[in-house]
Backbone as a printed PyTorch tensor [residue, N CA C, xyz], in Angstrom:
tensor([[[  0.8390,  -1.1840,   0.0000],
         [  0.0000,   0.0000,   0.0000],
         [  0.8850,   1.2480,   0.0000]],

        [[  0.6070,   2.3900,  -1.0870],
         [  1.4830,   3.2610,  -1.0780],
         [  0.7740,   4.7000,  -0.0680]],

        [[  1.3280,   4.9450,   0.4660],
         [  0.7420,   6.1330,   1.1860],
         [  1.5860,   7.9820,   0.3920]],

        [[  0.5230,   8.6970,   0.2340],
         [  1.2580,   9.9600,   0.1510],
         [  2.0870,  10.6520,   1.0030]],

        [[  3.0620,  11.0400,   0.1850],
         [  4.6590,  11.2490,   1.2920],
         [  4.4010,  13.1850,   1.0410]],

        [[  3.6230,  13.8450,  -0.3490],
         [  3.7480,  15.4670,  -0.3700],
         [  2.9300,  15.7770,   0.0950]],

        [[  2.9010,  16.0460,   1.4480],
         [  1.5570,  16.6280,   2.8950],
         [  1.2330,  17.8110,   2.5540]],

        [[  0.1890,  18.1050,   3.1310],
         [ -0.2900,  19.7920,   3.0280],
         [  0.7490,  20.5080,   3.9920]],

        [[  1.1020,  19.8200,   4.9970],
         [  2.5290,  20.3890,   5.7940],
         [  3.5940,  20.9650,   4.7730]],

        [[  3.7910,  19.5820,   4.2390],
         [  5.1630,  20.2350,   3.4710],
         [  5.0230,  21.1360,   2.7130]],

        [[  3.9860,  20.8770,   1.9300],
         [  3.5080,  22.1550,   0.8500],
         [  3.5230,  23.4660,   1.0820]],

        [[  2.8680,  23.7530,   2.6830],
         [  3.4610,  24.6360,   3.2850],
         [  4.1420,  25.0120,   3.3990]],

        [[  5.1100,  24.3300,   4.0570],
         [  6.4970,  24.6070,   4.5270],
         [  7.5380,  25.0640,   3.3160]],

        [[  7.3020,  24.6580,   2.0380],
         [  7.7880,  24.7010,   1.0430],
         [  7.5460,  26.2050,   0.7740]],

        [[  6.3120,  26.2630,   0.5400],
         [  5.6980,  27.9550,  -0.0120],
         [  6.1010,  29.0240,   0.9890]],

        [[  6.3610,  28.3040,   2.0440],
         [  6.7170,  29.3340,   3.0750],
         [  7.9370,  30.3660,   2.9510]],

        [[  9.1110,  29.6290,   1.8370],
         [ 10.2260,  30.1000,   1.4700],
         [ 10.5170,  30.5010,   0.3380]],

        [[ 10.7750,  31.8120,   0.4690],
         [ 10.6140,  33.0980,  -0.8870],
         [ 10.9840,  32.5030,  -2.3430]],

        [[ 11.0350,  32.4000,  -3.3790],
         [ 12.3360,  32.0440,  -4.0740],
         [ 12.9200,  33.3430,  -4.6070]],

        [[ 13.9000,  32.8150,  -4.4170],
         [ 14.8250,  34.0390,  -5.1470],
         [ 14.4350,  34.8700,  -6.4160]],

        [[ 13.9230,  33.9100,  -7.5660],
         [ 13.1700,  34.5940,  -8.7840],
         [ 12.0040,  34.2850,  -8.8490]],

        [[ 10.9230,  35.4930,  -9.2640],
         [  9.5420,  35.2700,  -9.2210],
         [  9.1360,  34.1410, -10.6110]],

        [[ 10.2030,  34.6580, -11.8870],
         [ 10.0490,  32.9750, -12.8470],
         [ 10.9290,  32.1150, -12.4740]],

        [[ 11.6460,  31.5170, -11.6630],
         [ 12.2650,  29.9590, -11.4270],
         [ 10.9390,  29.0950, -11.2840]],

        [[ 11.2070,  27.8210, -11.7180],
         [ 10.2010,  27.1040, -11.3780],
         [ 10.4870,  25.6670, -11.4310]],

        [[ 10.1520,  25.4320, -10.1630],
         [ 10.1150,  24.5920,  -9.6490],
         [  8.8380,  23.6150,  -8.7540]],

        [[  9.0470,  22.2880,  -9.7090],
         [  7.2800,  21.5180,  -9.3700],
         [  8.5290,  20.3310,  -8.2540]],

        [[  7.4440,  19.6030,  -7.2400],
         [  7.3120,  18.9070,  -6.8510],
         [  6.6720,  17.4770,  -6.7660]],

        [[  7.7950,  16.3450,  -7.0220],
         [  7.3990,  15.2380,  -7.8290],
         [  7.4240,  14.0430,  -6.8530]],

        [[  6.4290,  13.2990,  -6.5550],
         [  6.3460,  12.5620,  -5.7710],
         [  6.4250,  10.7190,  -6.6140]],

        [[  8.0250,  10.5590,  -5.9680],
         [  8.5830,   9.1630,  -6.5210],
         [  7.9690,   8.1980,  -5.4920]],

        [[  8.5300,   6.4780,  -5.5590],
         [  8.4840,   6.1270,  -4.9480],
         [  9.3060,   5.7100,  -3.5860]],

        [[  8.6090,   6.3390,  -2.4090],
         [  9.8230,   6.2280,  -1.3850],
         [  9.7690,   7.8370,  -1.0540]],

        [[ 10.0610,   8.4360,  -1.8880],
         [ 10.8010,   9.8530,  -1.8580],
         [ 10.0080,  11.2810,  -2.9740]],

        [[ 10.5000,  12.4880,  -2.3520],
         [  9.6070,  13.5880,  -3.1400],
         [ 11.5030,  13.8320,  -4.0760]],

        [[ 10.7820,  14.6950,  -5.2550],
         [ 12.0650,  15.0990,  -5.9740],
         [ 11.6150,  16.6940,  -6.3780]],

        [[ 12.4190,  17.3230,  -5.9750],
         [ 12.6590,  18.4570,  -6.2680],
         [ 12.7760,  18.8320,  -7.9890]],

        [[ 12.2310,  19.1420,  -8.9720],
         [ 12.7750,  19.2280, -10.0520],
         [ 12.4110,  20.6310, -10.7660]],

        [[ 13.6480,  21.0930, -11.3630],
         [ 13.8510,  22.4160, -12.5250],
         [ 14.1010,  22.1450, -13.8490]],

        [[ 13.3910,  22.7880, -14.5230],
         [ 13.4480,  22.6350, -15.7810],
         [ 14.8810,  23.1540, -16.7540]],

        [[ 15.5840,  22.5560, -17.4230],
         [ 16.8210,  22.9700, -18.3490],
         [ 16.3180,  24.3240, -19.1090]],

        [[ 15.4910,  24.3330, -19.7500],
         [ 15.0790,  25.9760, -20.2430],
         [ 15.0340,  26.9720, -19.3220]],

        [[ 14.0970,  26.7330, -18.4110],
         [ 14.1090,  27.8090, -17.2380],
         [ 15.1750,  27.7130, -16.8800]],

        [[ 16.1740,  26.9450, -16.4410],
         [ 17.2800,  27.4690, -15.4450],
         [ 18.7370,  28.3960, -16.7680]],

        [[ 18.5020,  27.9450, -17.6750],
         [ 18.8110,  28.6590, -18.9030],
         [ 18.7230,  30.5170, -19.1140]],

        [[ 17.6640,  30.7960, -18.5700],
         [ 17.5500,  31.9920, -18.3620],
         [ 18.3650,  32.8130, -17.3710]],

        [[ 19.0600,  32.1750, -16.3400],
         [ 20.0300,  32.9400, -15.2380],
         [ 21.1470,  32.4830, -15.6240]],

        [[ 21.7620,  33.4190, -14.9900],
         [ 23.2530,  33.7760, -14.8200],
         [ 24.2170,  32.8770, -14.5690]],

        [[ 24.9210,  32.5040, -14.1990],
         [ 26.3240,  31.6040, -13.2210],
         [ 25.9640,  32.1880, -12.1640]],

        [[ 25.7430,  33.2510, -11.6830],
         [ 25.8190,  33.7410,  -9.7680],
         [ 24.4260,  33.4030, -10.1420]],

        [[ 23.3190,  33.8950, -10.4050],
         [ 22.0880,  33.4440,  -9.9130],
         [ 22.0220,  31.9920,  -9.7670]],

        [[ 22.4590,  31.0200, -10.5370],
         [ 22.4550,  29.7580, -10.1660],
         [ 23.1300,  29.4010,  -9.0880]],

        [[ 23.8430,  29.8730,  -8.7170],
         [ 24.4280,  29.7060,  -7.1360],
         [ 23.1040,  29.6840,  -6.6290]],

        [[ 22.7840,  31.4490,  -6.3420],
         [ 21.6460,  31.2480,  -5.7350],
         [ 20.5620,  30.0600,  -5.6620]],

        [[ 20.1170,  30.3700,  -6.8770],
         [ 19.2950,  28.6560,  -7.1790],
         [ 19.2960,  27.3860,  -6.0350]],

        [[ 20.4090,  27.0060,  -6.3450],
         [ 21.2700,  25.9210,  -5.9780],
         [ 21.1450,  25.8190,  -4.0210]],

        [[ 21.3920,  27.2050,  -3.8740],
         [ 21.4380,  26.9430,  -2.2760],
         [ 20.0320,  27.3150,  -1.8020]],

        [[ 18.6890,  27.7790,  -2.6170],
         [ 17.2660,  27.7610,  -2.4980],
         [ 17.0800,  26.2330,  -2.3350]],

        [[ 17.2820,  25.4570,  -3.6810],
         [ 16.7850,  23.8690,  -3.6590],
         [ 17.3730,  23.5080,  -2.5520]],

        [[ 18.6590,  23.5630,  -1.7690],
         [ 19.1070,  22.7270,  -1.1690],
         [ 18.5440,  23.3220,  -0.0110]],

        [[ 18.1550,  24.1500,   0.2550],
         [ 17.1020,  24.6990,   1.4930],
         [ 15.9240,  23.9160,   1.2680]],

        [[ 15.1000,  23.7530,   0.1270],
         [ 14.1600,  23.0410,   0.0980],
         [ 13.7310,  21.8820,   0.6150]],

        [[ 15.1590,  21.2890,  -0.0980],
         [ 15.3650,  19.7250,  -0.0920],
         [ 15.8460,  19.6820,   1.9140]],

        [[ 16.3510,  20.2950,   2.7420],
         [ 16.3690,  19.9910,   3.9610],
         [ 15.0630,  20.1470,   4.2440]],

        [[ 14.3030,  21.3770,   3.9400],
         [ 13.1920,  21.1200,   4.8100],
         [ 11.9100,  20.1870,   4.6000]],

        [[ 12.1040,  19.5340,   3.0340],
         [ 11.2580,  18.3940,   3.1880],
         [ 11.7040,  16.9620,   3.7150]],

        [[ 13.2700,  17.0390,   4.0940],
         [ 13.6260,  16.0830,   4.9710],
         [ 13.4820,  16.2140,   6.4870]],

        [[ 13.2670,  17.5270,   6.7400],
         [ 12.8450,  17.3030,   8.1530],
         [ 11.6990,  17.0450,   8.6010]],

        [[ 10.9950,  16.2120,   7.5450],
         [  9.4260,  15.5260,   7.9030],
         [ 10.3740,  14.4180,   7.6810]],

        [[ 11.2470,  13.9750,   7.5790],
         [ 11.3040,  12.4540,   7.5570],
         [ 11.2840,  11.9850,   6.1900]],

        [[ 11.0750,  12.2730,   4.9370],
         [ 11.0540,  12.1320,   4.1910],
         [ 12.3780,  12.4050,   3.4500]],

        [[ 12.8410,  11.6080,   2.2780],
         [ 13.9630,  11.3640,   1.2680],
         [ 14.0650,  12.7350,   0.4640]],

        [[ 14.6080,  12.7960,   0.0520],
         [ 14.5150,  14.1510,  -1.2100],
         [ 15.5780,  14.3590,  -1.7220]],

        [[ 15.6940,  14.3220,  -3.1300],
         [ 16.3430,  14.2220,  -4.1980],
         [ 16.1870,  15.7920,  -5.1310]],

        [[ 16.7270,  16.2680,  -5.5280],
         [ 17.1340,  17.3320,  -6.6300],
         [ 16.9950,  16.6720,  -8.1680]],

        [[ 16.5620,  17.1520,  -9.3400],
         [ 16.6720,  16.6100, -10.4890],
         [ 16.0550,  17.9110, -11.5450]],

        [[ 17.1250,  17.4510, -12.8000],
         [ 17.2030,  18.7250, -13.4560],
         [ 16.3350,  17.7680, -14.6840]],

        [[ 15.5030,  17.9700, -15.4690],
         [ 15.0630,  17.8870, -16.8170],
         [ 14.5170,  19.1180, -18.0680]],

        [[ 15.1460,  18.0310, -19.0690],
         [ 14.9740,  19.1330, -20.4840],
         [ 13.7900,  19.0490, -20.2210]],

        [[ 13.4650,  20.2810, -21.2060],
         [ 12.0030,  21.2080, -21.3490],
         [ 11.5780,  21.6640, -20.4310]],

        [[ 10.4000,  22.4380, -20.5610],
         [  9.7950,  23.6750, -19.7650],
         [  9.5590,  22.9770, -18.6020]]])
């Protein structure tokens, strides 16, 4: 029996934290076992080298705070929008 691991908690907790750009975008993908963080190759195409820093240390803020429900979380980049 699979139970849902992306809570209205986390969802929260997620939205709760600004992102750096009002277009980055980033969906939330629920694997098995684990949620995955994922950005699109076009969109992240549009910033800089320093804004992707930024980026980079947003997701990885993300990705702790959907592990501090206990849950797995993974980062993943795919082509297209």
């Amino acid at each position: 029996m699979s139970t849902k691991l992306y809570s209205t908690q986390i969802a929260q907790a997620i939205k709760s934290i600004k992102s750096p750009y009002p277009n980055l975008k980033v969906s939330v993908v629920e694997r098995p076992g684990m949620l995955s963080l994922r950005v699109y190759e076009e969109n992240i195409a549009e910033f800089s080298d320093m804004q992707h820093i930024s980026i980079m240390e947003y997701l990885n803020m993300l990705r702790k705070i959907v592990e501090s429900f206990g849950v797995p979380c993974d980062l993943e980049g795919l082509a297209g929008k």
